[in-house]
py3Dmol code that shows the C-alpha trace and the ligand (Angstrom):
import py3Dmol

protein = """\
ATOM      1  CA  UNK A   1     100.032 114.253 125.754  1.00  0.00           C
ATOM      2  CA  UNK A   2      97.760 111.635 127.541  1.00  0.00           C
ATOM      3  CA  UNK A   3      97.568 110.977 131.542  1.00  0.00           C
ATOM      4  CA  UNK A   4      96.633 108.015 133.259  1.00  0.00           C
ATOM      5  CA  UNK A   5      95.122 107.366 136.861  1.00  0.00           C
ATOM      6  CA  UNK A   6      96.699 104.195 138.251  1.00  0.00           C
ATOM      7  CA  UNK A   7      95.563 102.724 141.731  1.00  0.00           C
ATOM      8  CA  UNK A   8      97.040 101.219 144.684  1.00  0.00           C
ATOM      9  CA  UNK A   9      96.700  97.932 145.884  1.00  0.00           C
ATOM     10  CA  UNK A  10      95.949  96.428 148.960  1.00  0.00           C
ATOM     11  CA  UNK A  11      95.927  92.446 149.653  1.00  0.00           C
ATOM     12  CA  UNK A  12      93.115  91.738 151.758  1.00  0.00           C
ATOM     13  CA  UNK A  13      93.751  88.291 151.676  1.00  0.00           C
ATOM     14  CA  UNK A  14      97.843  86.953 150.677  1.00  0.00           C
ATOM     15  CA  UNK A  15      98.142  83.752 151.346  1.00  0.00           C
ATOM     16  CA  UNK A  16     101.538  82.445 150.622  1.00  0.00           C
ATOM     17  CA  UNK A  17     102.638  79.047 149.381  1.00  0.00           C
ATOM     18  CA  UNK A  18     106.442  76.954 149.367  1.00  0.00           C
ATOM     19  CA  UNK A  19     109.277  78.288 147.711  1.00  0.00           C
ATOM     20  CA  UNK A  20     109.111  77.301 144.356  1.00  0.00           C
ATOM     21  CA  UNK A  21     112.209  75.963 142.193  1.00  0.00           C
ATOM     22  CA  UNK A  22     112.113  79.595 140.146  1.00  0.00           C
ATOM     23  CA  UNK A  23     112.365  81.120 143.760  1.00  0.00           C
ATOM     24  CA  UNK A  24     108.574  82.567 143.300  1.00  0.00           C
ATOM     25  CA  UNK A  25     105.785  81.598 145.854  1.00  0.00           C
ATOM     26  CA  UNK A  26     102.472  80.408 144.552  1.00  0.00           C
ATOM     27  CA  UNK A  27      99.901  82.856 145.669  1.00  0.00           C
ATOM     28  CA  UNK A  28      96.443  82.837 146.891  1.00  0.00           C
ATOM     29  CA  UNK A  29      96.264  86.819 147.111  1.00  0.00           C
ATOM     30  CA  UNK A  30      93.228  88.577 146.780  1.00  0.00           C
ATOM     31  CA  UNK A  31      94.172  91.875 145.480  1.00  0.00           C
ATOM     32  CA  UNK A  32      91.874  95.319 146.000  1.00  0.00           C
ATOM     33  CA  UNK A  33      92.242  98.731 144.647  1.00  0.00           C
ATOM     34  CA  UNK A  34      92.247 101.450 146.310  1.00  0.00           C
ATOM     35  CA  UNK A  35      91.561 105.519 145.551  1.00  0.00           C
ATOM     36  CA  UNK A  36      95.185 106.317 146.823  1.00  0.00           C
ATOM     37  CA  UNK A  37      96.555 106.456 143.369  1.00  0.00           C
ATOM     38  CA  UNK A  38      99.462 107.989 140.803  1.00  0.00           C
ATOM     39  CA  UNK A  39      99.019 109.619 137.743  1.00  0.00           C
ATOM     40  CA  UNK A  40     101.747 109.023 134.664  1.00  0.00           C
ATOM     41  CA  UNK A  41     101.529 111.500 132.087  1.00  0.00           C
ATOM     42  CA  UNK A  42     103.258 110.825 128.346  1.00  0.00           C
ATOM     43  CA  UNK A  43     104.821 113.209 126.486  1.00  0.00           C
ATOM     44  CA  UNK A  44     106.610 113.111 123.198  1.00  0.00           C
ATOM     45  CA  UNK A  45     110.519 112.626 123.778  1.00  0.00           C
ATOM     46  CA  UNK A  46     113.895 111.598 122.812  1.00  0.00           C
ATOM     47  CA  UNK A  47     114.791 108.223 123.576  1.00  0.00           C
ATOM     48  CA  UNK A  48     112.724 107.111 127.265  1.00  0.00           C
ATOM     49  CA  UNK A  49     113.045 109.700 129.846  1.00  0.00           C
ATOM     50  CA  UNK A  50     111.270 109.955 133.198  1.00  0.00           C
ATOM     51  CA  UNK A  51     110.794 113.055 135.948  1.00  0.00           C
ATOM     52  CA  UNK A  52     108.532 112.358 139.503  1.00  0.00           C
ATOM     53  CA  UNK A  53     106.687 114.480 141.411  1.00  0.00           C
ATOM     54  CA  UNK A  54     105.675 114.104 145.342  1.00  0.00           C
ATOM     55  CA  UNK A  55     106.401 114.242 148.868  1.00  0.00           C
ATOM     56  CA  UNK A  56     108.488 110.994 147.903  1.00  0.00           C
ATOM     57  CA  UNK A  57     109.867 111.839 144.897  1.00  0.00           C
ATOM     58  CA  UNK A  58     113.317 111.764 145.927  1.00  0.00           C
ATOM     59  CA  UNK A  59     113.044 107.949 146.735  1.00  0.00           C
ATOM     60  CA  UNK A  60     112.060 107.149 143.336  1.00  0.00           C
ATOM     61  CA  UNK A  61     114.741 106.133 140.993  1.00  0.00           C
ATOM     62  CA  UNK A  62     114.280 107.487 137.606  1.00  0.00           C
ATOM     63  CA  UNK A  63     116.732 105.479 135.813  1.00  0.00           C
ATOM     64  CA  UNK A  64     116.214 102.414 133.332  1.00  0.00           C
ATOM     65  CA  UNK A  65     115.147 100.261 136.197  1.00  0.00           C
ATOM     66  CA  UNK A  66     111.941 101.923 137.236  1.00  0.00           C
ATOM     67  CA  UNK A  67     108.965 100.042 136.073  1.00  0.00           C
ATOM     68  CA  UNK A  68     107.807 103.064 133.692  1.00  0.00           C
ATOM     69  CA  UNK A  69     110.631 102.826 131.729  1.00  0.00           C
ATOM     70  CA  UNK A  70     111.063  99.336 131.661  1.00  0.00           C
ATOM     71  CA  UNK A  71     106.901  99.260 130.419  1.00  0.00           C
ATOM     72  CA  UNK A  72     107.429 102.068 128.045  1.00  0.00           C
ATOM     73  CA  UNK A  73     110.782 100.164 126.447  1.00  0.00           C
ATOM     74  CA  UNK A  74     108.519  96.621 126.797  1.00  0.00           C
ATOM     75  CA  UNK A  75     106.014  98.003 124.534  1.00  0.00           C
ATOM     76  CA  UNK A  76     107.805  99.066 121.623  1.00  0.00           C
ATOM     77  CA  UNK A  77     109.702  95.865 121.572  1.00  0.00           C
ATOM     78  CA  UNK A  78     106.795  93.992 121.186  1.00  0.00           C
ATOM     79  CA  UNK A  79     105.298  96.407 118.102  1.00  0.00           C
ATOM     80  CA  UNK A  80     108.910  96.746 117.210  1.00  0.00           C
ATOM     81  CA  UNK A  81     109.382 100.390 117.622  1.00  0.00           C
ATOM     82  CA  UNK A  82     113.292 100.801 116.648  1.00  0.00           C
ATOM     83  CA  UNK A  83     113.611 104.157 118.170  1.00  0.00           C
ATOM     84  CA  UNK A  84     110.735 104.763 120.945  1.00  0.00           C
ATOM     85  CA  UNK A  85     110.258 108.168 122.139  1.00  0.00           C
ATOM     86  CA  UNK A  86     108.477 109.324 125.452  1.00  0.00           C
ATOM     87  CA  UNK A  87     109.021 111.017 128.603  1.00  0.00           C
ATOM     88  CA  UNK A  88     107.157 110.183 131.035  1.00  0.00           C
ATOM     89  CA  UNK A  89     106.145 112.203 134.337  1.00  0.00           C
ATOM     90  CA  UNK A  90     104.964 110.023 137.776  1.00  0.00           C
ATOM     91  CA  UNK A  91     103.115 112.672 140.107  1.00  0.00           C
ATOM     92  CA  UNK A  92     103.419 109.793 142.958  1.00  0.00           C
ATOM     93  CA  UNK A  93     101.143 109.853 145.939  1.00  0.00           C
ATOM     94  CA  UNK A  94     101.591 106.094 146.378  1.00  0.00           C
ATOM     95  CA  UNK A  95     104.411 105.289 148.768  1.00  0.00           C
ATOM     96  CA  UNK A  96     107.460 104.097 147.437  1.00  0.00           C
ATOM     97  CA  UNK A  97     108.471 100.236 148.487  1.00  0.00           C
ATOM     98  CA  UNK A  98     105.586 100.509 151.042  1.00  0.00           C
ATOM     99  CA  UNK A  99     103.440  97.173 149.508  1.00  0.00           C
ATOM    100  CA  UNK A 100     101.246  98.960 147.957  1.00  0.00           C
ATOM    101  CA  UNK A 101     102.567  97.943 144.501  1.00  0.00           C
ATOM    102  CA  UNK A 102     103.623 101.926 143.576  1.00  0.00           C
ATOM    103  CA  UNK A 103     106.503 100.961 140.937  1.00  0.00           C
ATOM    104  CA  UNK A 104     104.131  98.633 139.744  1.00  0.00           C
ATOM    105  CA  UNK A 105     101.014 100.778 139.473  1.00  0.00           C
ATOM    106  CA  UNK A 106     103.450 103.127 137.501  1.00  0.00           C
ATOM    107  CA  UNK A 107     104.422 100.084 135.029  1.00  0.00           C
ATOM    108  CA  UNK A 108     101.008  99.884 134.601  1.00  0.00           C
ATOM    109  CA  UNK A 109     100.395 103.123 133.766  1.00  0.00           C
ATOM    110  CA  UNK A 110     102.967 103.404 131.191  1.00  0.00           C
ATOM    111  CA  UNK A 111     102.214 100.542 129.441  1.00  0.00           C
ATOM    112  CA  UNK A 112      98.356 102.422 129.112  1.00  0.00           C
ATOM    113  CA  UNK A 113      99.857 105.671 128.160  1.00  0.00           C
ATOM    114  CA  UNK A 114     102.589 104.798 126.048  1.00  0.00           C
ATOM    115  CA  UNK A 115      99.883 102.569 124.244  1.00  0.00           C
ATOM    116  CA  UNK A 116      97.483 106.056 123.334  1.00  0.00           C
ATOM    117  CA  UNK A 117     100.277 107.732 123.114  1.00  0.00           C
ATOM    118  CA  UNK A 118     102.288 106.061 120.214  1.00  0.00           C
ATOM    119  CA  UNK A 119      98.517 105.079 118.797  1.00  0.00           C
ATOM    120  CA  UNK A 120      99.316 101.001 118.931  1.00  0.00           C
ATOM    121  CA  UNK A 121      95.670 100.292 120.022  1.00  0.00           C
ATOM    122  CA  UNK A 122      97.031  97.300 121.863  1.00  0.00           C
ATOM    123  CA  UNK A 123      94.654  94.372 123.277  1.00  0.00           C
ATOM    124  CA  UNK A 124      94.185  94.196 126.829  1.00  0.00           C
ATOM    125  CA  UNK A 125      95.147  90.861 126.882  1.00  0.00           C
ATOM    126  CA  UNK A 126      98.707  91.846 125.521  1.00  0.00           C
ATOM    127  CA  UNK A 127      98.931  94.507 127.623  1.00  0.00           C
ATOM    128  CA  UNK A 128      98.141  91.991 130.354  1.00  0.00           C
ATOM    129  CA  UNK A 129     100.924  89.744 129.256  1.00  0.00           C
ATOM    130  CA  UNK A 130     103.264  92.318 128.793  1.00  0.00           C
ATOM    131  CA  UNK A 131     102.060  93.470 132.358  1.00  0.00           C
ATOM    132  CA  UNK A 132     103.502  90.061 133.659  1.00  0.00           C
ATOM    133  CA  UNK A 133     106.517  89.931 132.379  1.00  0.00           C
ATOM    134  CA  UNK A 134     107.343  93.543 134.035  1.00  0.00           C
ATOM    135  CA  UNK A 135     106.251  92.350 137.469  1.00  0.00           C
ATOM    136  CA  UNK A 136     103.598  89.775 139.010  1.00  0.00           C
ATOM    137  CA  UNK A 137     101.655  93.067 140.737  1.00  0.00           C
ATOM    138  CA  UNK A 138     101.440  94.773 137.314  1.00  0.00           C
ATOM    139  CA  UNK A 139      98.197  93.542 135.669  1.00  0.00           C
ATOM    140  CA  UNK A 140      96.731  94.166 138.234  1.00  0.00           C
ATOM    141  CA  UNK A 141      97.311  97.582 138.332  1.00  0.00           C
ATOM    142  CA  UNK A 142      95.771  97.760 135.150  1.00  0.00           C
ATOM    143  CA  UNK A 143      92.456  95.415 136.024  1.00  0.00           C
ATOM    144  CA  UNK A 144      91.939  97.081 138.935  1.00  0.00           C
ATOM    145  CA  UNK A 145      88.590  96.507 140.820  1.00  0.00           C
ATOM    146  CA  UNK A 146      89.047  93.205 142.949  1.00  0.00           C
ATOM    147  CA  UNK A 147      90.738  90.302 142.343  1.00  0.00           C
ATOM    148  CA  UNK A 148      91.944  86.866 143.047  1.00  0.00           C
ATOM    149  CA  UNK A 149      95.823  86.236 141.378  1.00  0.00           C
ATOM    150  CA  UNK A 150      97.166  82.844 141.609  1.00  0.00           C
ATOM    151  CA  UNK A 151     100.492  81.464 140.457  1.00  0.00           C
ATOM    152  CA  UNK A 152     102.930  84.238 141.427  1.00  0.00           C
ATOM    153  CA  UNK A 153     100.057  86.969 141.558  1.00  0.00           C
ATOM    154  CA  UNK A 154      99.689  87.441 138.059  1.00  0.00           C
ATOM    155  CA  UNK A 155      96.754  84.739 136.698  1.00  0.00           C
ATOM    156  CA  UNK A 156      94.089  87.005 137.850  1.00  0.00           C
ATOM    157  CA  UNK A 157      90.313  86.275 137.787  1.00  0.00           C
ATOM    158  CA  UNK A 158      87.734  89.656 138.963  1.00  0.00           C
ATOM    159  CA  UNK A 159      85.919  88.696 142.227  1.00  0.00           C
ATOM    160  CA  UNK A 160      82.324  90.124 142.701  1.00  0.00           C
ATOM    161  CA  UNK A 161      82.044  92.921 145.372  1.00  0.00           C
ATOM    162  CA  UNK A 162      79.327  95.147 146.499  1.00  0.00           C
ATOM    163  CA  UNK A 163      79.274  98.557 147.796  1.00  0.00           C
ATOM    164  CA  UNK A 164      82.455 101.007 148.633  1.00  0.00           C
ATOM    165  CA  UNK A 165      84.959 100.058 151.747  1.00  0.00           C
ATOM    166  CA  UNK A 166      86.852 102.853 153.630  1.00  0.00           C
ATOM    167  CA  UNK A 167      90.658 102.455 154.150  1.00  0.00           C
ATOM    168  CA  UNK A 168      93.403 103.573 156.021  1.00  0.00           C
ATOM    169  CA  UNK A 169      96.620 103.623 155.233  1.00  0.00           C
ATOM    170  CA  UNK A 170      99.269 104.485 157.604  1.00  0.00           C
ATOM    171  CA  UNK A 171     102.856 105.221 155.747  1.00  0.00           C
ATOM    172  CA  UNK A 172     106.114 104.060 157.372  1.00  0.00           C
ATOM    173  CA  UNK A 173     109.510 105.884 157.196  1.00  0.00           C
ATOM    174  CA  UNK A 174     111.868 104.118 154.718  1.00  0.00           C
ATOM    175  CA  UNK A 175     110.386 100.899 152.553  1.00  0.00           C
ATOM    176  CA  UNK A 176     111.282  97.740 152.915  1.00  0.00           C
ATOM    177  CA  UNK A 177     112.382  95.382 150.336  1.00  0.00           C
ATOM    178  CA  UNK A 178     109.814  92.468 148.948  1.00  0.00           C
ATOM    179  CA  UNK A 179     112.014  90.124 148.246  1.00  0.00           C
ATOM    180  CA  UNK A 180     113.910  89.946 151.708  1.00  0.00           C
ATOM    181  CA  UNK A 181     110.240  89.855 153.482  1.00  0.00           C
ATOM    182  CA  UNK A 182     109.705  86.853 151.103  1.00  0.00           C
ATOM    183  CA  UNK A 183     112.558  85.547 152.481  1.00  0.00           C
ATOM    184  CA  UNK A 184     112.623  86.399 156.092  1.00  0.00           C
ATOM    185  CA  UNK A 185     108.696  84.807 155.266  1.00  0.00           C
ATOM    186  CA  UNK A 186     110.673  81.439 154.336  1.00  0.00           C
ATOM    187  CA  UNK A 187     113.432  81.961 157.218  1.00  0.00           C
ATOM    188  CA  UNK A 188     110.322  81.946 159.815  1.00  0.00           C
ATOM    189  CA  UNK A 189     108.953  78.702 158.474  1.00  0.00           C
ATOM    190  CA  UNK A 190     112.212  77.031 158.583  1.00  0.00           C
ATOM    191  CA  UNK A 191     112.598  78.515 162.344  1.00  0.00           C
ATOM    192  CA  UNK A 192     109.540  76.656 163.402  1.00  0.00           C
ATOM    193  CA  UNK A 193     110.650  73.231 162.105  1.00  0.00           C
ATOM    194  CA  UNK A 194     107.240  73.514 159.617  1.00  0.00           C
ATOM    195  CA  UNK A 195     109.907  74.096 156.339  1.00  0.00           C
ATOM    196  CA  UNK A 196     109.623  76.704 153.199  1.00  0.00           C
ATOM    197  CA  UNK A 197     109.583  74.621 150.241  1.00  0.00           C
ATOM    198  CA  UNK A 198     106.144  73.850 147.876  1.00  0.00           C
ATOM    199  CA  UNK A 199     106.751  70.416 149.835  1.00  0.00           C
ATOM    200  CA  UNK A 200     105.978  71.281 153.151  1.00  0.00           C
ATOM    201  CA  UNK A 201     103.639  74.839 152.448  1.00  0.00           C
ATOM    202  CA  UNK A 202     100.090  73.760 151.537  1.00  0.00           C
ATOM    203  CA  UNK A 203      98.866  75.359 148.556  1.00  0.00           C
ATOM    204  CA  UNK A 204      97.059  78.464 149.912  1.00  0.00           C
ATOM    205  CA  UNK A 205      93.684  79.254 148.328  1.00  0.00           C
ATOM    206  CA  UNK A 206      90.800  81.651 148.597  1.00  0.00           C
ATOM    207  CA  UNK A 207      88.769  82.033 152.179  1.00  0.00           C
ATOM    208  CA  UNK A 208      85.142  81.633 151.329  1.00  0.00           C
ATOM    209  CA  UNK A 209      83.999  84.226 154.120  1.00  0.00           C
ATOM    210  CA  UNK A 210      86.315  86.702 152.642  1.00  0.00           C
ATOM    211  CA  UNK A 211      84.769  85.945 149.138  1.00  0.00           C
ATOM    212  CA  UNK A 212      81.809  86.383 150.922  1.00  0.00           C
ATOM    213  CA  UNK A 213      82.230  89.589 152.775  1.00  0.00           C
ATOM    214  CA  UNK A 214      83.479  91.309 149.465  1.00  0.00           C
ATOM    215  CA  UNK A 215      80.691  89.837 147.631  1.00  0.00           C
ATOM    216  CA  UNK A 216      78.631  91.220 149.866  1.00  0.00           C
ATOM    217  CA  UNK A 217      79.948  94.732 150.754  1.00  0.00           C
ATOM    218  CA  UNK A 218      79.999  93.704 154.448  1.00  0.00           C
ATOM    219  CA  UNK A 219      83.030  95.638 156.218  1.00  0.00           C
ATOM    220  CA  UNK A 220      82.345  93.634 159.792  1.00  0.00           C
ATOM    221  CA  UNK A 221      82.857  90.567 157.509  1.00  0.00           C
ATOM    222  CA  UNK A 222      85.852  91.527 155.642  1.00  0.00           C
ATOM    223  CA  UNK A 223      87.530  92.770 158.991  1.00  0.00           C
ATOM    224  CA  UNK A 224      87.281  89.191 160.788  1.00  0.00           C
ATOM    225  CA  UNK A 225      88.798  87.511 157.556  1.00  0.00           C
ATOM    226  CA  UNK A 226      91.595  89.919 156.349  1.00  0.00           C
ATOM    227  CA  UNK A 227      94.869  87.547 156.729  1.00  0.00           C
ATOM    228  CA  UNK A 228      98.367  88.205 155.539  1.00  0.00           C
ATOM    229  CA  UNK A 229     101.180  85.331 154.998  1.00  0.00           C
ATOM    230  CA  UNK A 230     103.821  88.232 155.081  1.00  0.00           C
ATOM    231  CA  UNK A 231     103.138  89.959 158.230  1.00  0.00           C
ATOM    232  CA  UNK A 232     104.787  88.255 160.747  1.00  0.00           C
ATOM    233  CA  UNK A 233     107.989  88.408 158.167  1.00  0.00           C
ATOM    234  CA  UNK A 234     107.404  92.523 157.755  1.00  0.00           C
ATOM    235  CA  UNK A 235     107.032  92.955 161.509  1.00  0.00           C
ATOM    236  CA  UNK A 236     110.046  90.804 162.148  1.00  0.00           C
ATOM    237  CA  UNK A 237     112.211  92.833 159.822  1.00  0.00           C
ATOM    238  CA  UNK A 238     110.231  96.387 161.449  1.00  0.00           C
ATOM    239  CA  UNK A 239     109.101  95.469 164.915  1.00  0.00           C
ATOM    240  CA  UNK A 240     107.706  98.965 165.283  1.00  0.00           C
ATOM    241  CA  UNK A 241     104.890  98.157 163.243  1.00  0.00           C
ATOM    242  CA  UNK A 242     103.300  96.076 166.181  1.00  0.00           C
ATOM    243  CA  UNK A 243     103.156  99.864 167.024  1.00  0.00           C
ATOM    244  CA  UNK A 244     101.299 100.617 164.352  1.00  0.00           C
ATOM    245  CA  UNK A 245      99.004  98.460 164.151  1.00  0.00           C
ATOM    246  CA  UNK A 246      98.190  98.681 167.749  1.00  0.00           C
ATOM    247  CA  UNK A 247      97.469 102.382 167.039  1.00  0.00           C
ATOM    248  CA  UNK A 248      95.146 102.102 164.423  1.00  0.00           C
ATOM    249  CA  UNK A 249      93.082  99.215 166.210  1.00  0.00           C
ATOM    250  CA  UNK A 250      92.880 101.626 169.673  1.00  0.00           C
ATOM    251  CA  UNK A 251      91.440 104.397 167.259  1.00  0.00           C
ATOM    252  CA  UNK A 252      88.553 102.145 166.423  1.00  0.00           C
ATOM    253  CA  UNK A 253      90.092 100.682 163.018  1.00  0.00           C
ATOM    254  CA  UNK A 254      87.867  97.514 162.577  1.00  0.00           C
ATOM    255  CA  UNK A 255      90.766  95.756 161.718  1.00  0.00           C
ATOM    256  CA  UNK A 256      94.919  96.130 161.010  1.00  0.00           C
ATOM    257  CA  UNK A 257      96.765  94.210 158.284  1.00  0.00           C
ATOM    258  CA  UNK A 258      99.760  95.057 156.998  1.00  0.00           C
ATOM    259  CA  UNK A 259      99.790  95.870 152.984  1.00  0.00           C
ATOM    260  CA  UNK A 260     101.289  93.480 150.824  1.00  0.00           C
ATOM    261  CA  UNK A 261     105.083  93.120 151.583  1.00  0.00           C
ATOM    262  CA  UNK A 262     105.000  96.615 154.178  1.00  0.00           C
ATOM    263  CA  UNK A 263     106.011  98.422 155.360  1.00  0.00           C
ATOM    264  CA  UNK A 264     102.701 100.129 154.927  1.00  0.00           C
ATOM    265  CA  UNK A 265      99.796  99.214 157.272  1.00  0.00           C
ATOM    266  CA  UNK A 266      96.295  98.748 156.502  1.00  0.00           C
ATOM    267  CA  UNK A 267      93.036  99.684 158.314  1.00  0.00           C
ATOM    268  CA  UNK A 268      89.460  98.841 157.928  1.00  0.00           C
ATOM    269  CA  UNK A 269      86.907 101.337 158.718  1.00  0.00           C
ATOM    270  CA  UNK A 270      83.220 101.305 159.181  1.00  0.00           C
ATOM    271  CA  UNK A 271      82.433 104.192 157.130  1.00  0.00           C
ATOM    272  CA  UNK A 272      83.984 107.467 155.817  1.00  0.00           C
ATOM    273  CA  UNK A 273      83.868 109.443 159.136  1.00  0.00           C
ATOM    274  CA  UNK A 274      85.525 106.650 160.797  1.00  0.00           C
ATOM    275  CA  UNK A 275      88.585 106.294 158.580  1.00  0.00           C
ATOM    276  CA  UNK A 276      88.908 110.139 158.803  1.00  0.00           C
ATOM    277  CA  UNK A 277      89.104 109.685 162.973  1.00  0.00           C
ATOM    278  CA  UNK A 278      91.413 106.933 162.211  1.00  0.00           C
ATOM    279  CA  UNK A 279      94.155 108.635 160.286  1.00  0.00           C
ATOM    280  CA  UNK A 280      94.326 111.591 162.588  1.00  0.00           C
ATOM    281  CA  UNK A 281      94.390 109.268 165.406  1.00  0.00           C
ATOM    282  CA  UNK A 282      97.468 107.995 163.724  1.00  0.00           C
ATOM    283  CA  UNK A 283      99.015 110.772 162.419  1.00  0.00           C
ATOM    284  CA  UNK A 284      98.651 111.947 165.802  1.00  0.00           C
ATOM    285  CA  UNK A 285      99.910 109.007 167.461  1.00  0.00           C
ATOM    286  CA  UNK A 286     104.012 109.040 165.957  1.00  0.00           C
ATOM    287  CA  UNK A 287     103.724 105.621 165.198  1.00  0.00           C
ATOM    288  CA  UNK A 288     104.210 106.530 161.334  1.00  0.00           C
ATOM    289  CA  UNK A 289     105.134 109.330 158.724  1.00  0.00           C
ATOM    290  CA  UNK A 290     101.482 110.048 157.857  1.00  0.00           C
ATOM    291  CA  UNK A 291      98.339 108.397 157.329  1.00  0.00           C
ATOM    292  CA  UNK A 292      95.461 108.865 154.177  1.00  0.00           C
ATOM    293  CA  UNK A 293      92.029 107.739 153.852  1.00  0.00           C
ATOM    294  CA  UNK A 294      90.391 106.527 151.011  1.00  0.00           C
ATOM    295  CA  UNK A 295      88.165 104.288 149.541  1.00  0.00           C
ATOM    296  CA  UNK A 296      87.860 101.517 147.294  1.00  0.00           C
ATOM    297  CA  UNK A 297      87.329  99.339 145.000  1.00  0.00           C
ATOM    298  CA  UNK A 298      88.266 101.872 142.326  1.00  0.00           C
ATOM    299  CA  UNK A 299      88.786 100.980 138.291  1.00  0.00           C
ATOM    300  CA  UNK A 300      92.114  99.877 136.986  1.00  0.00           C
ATOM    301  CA  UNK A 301      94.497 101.978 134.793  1.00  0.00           C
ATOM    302  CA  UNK A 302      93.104 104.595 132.313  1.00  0.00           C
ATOM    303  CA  UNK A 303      93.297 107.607 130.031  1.00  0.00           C
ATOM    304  CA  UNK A 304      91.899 110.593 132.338  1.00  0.00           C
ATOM    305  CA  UNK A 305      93.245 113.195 130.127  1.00  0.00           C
ATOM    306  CA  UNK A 306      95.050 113.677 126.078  1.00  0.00           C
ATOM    307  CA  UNK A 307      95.514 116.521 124.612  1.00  0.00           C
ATOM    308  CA  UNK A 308      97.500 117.078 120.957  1.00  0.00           C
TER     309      UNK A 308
END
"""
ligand_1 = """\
21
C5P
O 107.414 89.834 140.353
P 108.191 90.896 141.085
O 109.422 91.308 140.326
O 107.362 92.058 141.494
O 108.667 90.199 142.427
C 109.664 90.788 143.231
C 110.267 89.726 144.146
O 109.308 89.323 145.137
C 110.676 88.437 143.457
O 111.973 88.523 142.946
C 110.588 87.431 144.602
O 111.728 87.521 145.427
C 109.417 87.944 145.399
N 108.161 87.274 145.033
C 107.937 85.953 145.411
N 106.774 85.336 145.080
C 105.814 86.010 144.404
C 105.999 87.349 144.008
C 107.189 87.958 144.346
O 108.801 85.336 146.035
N 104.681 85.390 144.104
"""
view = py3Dmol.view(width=600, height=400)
view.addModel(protein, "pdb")
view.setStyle({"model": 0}, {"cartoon": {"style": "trace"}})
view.addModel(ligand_1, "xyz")
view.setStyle({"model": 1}, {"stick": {}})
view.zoomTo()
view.show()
């Protein structure tokens, strides 16, 4: 049996480029793991099998689609494993289509445990390719820490950062879908007469202050540069996130971004005691399901427990 800890992500910077002819966007998104994680445990099986755990389990699909399965069946292709053999049990605390990369975090965490568990001893950079073709969120999941991805989100390079920031995160009812915010992202930019494709998008690239703020574990900094491409396309599609995020900044958040694709929102806090006040203030406010705090940046993917 082996388990593995997998974090969440949240994109404190996701700067998004033109449409591209493969119907990708080139990404300047500067990724950040957070404490707020699931854990995938491996057990011998028949054939790939999966089972989930959690408030949400009953959102996750736990056929050959979900990223798990998909990782675990990825794997033994590549060491050409006729007959691979694993179930596979998600206890998910990360919400489910929320941006916060769950499904891929789980991918992730497959690939890891399906590696120990089959004794393949895989590189990390094959697992890191492998990661990439599941998903452009999935190496990360497995680098963890902070980082800059480019191309679709999956070139990554590790970004110096100092200290421990505190978190919010404020969970919606219902997810929403990445692609259509992608696309509602693209329908905006045609609205305004500024167009979608690579053409007409410059090529979005690292801020320097954020770089700077992470670098140097500066929360005031970080909270003046966070910037997300695909807000204004998530609140479109869920205007009651303006909600939301109004909630979180009247609680004394030091700053509201919404997570990656949303519906999930993201706060800033000052320091442990203030991201506690925040997520009762918000749990408290019905603006959301629930809220967590939690910290980051926290390690990517790995073993936590095996047993024989
Ligand atoms: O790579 P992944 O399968 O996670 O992406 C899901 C969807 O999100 C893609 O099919 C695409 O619609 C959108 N996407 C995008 N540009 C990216 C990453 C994802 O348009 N860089």
């Amino acid at each position: 049996m082996v388990t593995v800890r997998v974090p969440a992500k949240v994109n404190v910077q996701l700067g998004v480029g033109g449409v591209r002819p493969d119907g990708y966007h080139d990404l300047a998104n500067v990724f950040f793991a957070v404490a707020l994680g699931d854990q995938v445990t491996a057990t011998p099986g028949e054939g790939v099998t999966l089972s989930c755990d959690g408030p949400d389990a009953a959102a996750v699909p736990l056929d050959d689609g979900n990223l798990a399965a998909r990782a675990a069946r990825l794997l033994a292709a590549h060491h050409g494993l006729a007959d691979p053999g694993v179930h596979l049990h998600i206890d998910k605390a990360i919400p489910v289509a929320g941006g916060m990369a769950g499904g891929s975090a789980d991918g992730a965490a497959a690939l890891l445990a399906c590696d120990a568990l089959w004794g393949l001893d895989t590189p990390l950079p094959v697992l890191l390719e492998l990661a990439a073709e599941l998903g452009s969120d999935v190496p990360f999941a497995l680098l963890g820490g902070v980082a800059l991805g480019r191309g679709r989100g999956e070139l990554l390079e590790p970004l110096p950062v100092a200290g421990t920031f505190h978190w919010v995160f404020a969970v919606a009812d219902g997810g929403l879908s990445t692609p259509a915010v992608f696309r509602e992202c693209d329908r905006l930019r045609e609205e305004s007469g500024l167009g979608s494709s690579l053409a007409d998008v410059p090529t979005p690239d690292a801020d320097p202050a954020l770089l700077a703020a992470l670098a140097e574990g500066d929360p005031v900094a970080l909270a003046a540069a966070l910037a997300n491409d695909l807000q204004a396309a998530a609140v479109s599609l869920r205007p009651s996130l303006a909600d939301t995020l109004h909630a979180g900044t009247e609680a004394g958040a030091l700053a509201a971004l919404v997570s990656g694709s949303g519906p999930t929102c993201a706060f800033l806090a000052k320091d442990a005691d203030a991201a506690a006040h925040v997520a009762a203030a918000l749990r408290a406010s019905g603006t959301c399901r629930t809220a967590h705090a939690t910290h980051g940046p926290v390690p990517g993917a790995r073993v936590v427990k095996t047993s024989a």
